[in-house]
C-alpha positions as YAML, in Angstrom:
chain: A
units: angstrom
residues:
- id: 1
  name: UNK
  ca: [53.11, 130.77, 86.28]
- id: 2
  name: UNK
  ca: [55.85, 131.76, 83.52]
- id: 3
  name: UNK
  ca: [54.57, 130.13, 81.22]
- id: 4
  name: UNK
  ca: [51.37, 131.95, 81.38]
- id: 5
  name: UNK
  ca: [52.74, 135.12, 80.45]
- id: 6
  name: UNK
  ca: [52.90, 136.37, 76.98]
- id: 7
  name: UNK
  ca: [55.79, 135.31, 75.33]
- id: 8
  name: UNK
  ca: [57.96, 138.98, 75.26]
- id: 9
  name: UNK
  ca: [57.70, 139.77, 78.68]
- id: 10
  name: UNK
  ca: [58.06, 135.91, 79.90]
- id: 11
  name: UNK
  ca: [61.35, 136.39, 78.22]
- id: 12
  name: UNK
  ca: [61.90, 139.45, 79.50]
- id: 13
  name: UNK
  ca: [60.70, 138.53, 83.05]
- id: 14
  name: UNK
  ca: [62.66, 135.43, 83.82]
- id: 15
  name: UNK
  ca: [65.56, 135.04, 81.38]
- id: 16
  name: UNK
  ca: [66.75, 139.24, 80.55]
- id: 17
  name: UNK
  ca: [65.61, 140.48, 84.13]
- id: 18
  name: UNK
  ca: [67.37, 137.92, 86.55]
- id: 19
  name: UNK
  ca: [70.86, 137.84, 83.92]
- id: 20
  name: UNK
  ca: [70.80, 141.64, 84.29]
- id: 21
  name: UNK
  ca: [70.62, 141.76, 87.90]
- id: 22
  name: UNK
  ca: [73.20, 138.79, 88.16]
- id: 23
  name: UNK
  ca: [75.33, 141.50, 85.59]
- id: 24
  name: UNK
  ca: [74.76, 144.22, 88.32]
- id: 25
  name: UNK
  ca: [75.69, 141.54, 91.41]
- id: 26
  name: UNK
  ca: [78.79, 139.89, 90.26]
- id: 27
  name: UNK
  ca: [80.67, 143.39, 90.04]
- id: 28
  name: UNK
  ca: [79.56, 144.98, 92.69]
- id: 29
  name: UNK
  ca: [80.21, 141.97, 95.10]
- id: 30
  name: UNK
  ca: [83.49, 140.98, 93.93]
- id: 31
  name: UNK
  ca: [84.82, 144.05, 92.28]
- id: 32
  name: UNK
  ca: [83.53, 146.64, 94.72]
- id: 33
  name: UNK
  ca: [86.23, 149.64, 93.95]
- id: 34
  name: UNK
  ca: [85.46, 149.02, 89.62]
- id: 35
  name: UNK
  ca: [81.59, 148.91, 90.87]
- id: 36
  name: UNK
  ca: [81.81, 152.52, 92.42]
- id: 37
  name: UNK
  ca: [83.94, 154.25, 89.96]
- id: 38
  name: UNK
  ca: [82.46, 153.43, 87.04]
- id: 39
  name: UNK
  ca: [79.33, 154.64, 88.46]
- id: 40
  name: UNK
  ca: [80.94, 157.68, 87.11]
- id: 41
  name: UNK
  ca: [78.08, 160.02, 88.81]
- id: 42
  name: UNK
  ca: [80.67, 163.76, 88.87]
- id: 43
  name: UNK
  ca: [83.99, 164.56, 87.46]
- id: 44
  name: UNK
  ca: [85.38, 164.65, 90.99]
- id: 45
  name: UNK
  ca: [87.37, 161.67, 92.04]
- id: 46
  name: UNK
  ca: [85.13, 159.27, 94.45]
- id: 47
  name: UNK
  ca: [86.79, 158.64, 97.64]
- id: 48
  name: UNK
  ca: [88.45, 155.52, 98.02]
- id: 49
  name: UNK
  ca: [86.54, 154.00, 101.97]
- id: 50
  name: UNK
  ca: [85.59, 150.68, 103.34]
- id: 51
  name: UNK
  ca: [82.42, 152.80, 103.60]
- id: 52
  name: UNK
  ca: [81.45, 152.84, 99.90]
- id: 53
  name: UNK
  ca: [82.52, 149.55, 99.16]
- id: 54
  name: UNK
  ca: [80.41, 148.14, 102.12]
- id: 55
  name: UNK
  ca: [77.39, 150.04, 100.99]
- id: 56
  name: UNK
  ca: [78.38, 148.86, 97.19]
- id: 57
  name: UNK
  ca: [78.48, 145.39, 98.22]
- id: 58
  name: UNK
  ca: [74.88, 145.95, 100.00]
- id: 59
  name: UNK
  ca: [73.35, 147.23, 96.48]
- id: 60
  name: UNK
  ca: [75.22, 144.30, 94.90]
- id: 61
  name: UNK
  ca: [73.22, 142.07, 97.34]
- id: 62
  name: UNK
  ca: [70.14, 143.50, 96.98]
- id: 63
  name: UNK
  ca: [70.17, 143.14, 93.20]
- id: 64
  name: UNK
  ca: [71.31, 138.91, 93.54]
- id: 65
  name: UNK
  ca: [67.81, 139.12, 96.31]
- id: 66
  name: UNK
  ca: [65.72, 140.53, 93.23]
- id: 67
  name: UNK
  ca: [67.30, 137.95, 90.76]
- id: 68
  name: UNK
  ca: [66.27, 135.46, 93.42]
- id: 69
  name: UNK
  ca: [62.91, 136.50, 94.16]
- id: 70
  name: UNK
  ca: [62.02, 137.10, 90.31]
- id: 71
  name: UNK
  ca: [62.83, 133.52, 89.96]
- id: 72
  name: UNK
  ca: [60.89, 131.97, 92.67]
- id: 73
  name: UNK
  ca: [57.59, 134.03, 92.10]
- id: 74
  name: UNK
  ca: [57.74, 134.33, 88.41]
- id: 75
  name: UNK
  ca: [58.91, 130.03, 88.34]
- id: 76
  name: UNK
  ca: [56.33, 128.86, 91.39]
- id: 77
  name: UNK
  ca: [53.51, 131.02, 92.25]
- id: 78
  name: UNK
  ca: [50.61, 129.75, 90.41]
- id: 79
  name: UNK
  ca: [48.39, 133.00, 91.00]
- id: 80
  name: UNK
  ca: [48.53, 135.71, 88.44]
- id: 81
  name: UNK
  ca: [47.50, 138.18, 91.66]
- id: 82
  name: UNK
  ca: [50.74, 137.28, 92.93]
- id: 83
  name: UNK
  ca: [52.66, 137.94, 89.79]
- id: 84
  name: UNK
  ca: [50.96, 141.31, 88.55]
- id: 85
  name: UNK
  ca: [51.18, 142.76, 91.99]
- id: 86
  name: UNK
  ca: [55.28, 141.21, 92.18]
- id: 87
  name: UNK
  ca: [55.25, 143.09, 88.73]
- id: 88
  name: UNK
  ca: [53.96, 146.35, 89.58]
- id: 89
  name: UNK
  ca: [56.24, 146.69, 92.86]
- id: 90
  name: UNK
  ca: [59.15, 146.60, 90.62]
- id: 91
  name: UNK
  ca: [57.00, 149.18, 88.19]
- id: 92
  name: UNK
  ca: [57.54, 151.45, 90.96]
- id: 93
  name: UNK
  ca: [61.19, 150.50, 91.94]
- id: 94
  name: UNK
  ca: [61.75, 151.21, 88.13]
- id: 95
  name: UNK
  ca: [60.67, 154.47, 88.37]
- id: 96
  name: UNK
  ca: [61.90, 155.55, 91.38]
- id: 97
  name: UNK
  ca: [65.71, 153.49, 90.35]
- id: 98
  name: UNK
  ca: [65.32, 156.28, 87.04]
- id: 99
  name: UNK
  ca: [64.43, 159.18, 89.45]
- id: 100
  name: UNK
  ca: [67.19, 158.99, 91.80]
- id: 101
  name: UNK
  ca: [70.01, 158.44, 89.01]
- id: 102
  name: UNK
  ca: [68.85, 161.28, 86.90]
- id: 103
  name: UNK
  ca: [68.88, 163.57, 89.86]
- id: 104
  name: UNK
  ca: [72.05, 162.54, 90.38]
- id: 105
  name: UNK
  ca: [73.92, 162.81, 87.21]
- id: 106
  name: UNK
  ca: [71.99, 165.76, 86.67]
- id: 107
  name: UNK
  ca: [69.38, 167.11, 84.06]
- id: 108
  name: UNK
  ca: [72.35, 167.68, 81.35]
- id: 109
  name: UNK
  ca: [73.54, 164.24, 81.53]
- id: 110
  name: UNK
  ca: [69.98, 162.70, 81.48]
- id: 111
  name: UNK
  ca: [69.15, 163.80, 78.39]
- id: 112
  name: UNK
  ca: [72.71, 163.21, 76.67]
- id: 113
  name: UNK
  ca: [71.95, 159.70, 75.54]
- id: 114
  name: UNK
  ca: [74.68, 159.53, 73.15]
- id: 115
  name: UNK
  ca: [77.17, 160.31, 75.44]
- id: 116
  name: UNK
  ca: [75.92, 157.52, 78.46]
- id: 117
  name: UNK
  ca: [78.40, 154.61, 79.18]
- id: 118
  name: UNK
  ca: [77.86, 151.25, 79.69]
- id: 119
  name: UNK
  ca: [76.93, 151.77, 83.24]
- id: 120
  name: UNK
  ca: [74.35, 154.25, 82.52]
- id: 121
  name: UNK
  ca: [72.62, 152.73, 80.12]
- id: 122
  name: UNK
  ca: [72.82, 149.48, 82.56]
- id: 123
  name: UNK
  ca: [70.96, 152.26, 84.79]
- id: 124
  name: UNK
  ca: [68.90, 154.13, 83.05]
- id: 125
  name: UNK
  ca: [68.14, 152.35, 79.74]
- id: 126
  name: UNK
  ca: [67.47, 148.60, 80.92]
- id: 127
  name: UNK
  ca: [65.35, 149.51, 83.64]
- id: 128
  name: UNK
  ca: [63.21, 151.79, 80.99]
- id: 129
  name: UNK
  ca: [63.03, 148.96, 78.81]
- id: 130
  name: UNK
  ca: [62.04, 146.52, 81.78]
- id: 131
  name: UNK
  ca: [59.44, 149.61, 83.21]
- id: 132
  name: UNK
  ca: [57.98, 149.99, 79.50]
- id: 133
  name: UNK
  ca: [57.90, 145.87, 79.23]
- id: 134
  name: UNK
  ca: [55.97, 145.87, 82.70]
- id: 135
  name: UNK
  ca: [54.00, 148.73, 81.51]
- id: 136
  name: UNK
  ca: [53.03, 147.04, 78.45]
- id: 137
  name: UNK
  ca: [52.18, 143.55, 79.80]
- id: 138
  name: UNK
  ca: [49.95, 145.56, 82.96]
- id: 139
  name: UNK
  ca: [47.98, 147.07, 80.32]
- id: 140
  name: UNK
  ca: [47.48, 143.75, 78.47]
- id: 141
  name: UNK
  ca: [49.06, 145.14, 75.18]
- id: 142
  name: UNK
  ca: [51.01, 141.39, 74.85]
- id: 143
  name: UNK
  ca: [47.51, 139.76, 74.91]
- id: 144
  name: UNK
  ca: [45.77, 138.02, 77.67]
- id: 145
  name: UNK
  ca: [47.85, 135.92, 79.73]
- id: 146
  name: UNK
  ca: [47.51, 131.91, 78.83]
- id: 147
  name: UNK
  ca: [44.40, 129.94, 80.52]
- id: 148
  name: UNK
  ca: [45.61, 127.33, 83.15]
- id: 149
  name: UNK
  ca: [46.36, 123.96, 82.72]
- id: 150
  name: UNK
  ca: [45.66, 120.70, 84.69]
- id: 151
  name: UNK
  ca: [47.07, 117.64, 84.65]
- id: 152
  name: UNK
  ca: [44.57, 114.86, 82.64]
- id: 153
  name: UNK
  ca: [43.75, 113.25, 86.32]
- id: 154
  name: UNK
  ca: [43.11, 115.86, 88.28]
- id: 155
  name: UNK
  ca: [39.11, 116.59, 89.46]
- id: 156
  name: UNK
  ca: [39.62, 120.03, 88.65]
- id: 157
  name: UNK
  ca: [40.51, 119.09, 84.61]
- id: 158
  name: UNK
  ca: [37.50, 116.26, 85.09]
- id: 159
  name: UNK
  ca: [34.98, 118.69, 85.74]
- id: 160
  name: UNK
  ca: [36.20, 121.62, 83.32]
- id: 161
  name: UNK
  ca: [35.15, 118.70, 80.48]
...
């Protein structure tokens, strides 16, 4: 189905998206106590528990399950229902991902681009790129996805001659 897409967000989709997520797994997996204070939310120090790295390790998961998943529907799924509705639950988990880390770092912070680190703009600015690049491709501003395409000896290819 990949290769049905436009050719922006097919790069986007399955070779940015699932490297960023890996970039968001690897730390927060193997490097837990970096993971959780360079999420550098207030200028209080975090406190150091099993606790946060557990639930950091459980994010860190989740994000290696969406590199996963974005591979196997975006690589095998041969219906484009499948993909654009894939495509606009992560629209939403873009949104609300944005939401919940502006609340959190607080309206100031939001809107002081030029002072975001690395891990905010891993936050905040990749997943508006990816929501605009979804955005985008759901409102067919790439152009219309590619037709499909049999195999020479297939009756379906026989009878589209």
């Amino acid at each position: 189905m990949a290769s049905r897409l436009p050719a922006f967000p097919r790069f986007v989709f399955t070779v940015f998206e699932p490297i960023s997520l890996i970039a968001g797994f690897v730390p927060a997996m193997f490097m837990p106590d970096w993971f959780i204070s360079a999420q550098n939310v207030s200028p209080s120090p975090l406190i150091d528990t099993d606790n946060a790295r557990l639930v950091a390790q459980q994010l860190g998961n989740c994000y290696g399950l969406l590199a996963l998943i974005g591979l196997a529907v975006l690589n095998t799924s041969t219906e484009l229902a499948v993909v654009r509705n894939y495509l606009i639950a992560l629209w939403v988990a873009d949104i609300t991902h944005v939401a919940a880390t502006c609340y959190a770092i607080g309206y100031g912070r939001s809107v002081s681009v030029g002072e975001w680190d690395a891990m905010l703009w891993g936050n905040v600015g990749v997943t508006v790129l990816l929501f605009l690049t979804r955005t985008a491709y759901l409102l067919g501003l790439f152009g219309p996805d590619a037709p499909p395409s049999y195999p020479a000896t297939t009756e379906a290819n026989k009878k589209l001659k």
